[in-house]
N, C-alpha and C positions, 0 to 999 in steps of 0.2 A: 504494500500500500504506500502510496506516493503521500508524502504531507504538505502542506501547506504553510505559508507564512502569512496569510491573513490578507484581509483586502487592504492594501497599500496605494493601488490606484483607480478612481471614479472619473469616468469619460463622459462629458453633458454635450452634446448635437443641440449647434447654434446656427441660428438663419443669420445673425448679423453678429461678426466677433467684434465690431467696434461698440455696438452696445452693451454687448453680455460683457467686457472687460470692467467696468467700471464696476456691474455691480457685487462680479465675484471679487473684485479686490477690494469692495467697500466689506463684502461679507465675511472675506478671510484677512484683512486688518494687512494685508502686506500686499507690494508689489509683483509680477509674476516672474517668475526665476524662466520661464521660454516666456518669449514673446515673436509671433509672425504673422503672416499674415494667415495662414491654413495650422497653426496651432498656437497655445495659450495656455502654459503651463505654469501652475501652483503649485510651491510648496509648503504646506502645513501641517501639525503635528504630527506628524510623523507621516503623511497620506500625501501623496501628489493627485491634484485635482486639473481636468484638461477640457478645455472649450476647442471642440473640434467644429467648425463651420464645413457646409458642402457636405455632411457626411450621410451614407446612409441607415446611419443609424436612426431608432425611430425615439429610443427613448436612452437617460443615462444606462451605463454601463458599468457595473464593478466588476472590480477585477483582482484576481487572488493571485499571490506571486507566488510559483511555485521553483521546486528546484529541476524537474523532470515534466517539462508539457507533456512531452506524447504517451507519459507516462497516466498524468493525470485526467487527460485526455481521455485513453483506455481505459480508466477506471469508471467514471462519471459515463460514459456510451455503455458500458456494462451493465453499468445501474437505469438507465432509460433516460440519456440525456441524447440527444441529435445532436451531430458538430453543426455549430451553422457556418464556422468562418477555419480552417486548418490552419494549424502552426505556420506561421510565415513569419521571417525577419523582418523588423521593420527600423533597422538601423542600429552600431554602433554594437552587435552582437543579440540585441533582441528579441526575441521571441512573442508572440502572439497569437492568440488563438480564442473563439468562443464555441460558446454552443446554448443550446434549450433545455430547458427543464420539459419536463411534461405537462408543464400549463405553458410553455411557450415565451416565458422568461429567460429572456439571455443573460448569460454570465460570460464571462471573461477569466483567462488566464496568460499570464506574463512569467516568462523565462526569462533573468537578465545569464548574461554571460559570468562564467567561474570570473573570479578573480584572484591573482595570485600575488 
């Protein structure tokens, strides 16, 4: 069994990042540690929080870091979860990957790369 290090990072799908900036940095008291035009990333207590514009996501997204996606992966498809998105890189050594529950809620998981 693969373990988990807990939801570290929540993904919100925004129609307009120049609006949504103001008020998740009025809501988390700090400026945003990424700033672009296609992401807007937070960091606070301990959680990274990310305004993703254009995405098709339909609703926020949490996401569990784990140490073995395709491991975690396999485990959650065993138990009656559907992949909706496979592990894929998405920079800098990353890992990424979602899927459904059985009411159709997406989850998320994140493999960052070993570090030595």
């Amino acid at each position: 069994m693969s373990d988990t290090q807990g939801i570290k990072t929540v993904l919100h799908p925004v129609s307009d990042i120049a609006a949504a900036k103001p008020v998740y940095t009025a809501l988390l008291g700090a400026p945003p540690t990424a700033d672009s035009d296609y992401y807007v990333g937070y960091d606070a207590a301990g959680q990274h929080i990310g305004l993703v514009p254009g995405s098709e996501m339909t609703s926020s997204v949490a996401y569990w870091h784990v140490d073995d996606i395709e491991g975690k992966l396999a485990e959650v498809t065993a138990a009656g979860a559907s992949v909706k998105e496979a592990p894929h890189g998405v920079g800098g050594g990353r890992l990424v990957a979602s899927f459904t529950d059985p009411d159709g809620n997406v989850l998320g998981l994140i493999q960052d790369p070993e570090r030595s």
